[in-house]
C-alpha positions in Angstrom: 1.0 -13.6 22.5 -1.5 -11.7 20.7 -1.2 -10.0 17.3 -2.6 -7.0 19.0 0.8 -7.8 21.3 3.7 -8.6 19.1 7.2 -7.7 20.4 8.1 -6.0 17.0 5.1 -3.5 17.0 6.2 -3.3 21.0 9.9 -2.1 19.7 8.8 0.2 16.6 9.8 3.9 17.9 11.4 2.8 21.2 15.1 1.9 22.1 16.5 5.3 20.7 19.3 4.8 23.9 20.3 2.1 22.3 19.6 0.2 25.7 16.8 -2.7 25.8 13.8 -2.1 27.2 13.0 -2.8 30.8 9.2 -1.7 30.6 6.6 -2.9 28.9 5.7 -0.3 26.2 2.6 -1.2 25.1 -0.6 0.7 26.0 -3.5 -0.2 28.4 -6.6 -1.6 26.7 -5.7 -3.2 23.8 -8.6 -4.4 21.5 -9.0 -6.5 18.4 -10.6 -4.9 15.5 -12.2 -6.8 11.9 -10.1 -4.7 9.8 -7.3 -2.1 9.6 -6.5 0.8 7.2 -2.5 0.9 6.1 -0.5 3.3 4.3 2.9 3.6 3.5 4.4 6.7 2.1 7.5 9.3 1.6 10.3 9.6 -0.4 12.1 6.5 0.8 12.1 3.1 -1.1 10.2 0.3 0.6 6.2 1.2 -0.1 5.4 -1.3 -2.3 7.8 -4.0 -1.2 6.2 -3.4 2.4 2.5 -3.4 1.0 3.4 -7.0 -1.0 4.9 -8.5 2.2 1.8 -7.5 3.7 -0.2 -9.3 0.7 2.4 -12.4 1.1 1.8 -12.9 5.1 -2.2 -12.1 4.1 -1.8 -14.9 1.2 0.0 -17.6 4.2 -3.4 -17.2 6.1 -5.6 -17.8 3.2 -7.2 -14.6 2.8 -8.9 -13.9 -0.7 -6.2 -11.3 -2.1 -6.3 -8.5 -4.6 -3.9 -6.1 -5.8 -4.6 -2.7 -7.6 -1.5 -0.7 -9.6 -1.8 2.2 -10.6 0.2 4.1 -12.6 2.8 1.1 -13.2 2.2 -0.2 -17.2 0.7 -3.9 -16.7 3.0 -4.6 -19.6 6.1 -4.6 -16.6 5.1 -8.2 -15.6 7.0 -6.9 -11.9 8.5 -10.0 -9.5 5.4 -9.2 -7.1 3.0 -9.4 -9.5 4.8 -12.9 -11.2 4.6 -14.4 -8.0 1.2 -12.6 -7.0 -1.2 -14.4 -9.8 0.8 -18.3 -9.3 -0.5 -17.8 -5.7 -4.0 -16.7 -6.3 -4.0 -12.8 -6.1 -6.5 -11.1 -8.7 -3.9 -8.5 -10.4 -4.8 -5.7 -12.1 -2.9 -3.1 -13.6 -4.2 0.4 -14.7 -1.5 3.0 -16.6 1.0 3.1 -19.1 4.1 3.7 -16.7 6.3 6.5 -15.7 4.0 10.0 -16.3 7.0 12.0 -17.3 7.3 9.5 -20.3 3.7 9.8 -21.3 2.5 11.6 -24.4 -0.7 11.7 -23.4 -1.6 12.5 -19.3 -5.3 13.0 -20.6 -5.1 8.8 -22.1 -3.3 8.5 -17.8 -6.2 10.2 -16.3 -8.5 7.7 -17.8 -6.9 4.7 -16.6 -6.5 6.1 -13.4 -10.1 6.6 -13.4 -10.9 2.9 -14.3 -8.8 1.8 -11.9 -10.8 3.4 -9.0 -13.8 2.3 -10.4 -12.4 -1.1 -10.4 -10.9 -0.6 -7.0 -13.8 0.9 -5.2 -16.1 -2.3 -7.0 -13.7 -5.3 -5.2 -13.7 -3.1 -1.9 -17.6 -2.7 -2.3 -18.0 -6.9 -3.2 -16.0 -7.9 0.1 -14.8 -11.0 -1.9 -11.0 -10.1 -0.4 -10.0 -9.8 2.6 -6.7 -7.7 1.5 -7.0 -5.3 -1.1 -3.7 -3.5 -1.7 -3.6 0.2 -3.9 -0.4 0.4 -4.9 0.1 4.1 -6.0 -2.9 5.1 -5.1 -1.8 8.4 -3.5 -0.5 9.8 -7.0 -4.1 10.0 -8.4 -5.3 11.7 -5.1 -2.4 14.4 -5.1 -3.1 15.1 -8.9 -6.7 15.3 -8.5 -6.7 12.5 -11.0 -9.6 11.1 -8.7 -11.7 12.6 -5.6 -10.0 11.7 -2.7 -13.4 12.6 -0.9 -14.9 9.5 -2.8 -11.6 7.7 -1.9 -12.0 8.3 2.0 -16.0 7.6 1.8 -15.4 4.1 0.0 -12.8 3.2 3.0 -14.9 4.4 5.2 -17.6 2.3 4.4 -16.4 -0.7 3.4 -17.1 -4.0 4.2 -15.5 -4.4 8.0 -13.4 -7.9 7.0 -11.6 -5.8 4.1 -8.5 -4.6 5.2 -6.4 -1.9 2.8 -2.9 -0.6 2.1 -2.4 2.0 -0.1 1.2 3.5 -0.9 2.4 6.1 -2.9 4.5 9.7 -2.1 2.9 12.8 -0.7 0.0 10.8 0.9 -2.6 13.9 1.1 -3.9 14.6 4.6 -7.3 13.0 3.9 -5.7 9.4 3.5 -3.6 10.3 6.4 -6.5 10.9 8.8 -8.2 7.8 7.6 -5.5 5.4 7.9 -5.3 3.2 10.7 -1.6 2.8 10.8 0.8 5.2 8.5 4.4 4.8 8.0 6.5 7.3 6.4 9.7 5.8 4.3 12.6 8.2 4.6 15.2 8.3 2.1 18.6 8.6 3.3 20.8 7.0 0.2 19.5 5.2 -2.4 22.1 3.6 -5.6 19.7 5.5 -8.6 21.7 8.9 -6.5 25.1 7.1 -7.7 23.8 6.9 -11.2 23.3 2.5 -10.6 19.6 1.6 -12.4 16.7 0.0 -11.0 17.2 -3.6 -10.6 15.0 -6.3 -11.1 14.9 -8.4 -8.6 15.4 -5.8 -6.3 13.5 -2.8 -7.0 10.7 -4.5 -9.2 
């Protein structure tokens, strides 16, 4: 079987009867492709933990890995990023944390900016063959950086690159150019019952 073919992309959406399926879902004319374009977005929890299994499965094949934050303070030293740099990924952070304890969005803006630049230079090399923008869509929303510029560097990168970008409110542009975009829907989460982020868990 095929990656193209695997029974768990087969299942996503179907089965709502709660029955097993009978026919094969799958469309007609499957092809291969060099790269693809992910996104993973809404309210829900689970867009960077998805995008880092992505870079851990990437990371088991031996793909050159590197992994953009934005917005997240390197200072955080996260699980994902511990375990990231003893495996080989290229790490960089670019922001100071959490904007609504910033004193100083202007100081935010500029690292956003410097993280693009460094973002759209190791798409542009094609030294990785996962490159992973965690928060990315923030920046886009806030017009922090052009997401024109962010579409056109996709667009045109390197066709072994493959990308994942997370982050709420995913703006339509990133939407359209996406190859594959999954929403994350909250329906309870423990910070709603007053429990903290843990670590281990949530970073």
């Amino acid at each position: 079987m095929t990656a193209d073919s695997s029974p768990t992309a087969a299942l996503d959406g179907h089965g709502a009867d709660d029955q097993p399926l009978t026919e094969d879902p799958r469309p007609d004319g499957l092809r291969s492709v060099p790269s693809l374009v992910l996104l993973h977005t809404g309210n829900g929890k689970g867009k960077s933990s998805s995008a880092f299994g992505v870079m851990v499965r990437a990371l088991a094949l031996e793909w050159p890995v590197a992994v953009v934050q934005f917005i997240k303070s390197g200072e955080w030293k996260v699980g994902e990023e511990v375990i990231g740099r003893k495996l080989g990924v290229e790490w960089q952070s670019f922001g100071d944390g959490f904007t609504w304890d910033s004193n100083d969005l202007e100081t935010d803006r500029a690292h956003a900016a410097a993280g693009w630049a460094a973002a759209k230079a190791l798409i542009e090399a094609g030294e990785h063959r996962l490159v992973v923008l965690d928060e990315l869509t923030y920046l886009c929303t806030w017009g922090w950086i052009d997401v024109a510029e962010v579409v056109a560097t996709i667009r045109s990168r390197p066709e072994h690159v493959n990308i994942v970008m997370t982050g709420r409110d995913a703006p339509a542009e990133l939407v359209e150019v996406a190859d594959t975009v999954t929403e994350m829907t909250e329906i309870k989460h423990a910070y709603q019952q007053g429990i903290r982020a843990k670590r281990g868990i949530d970073y």
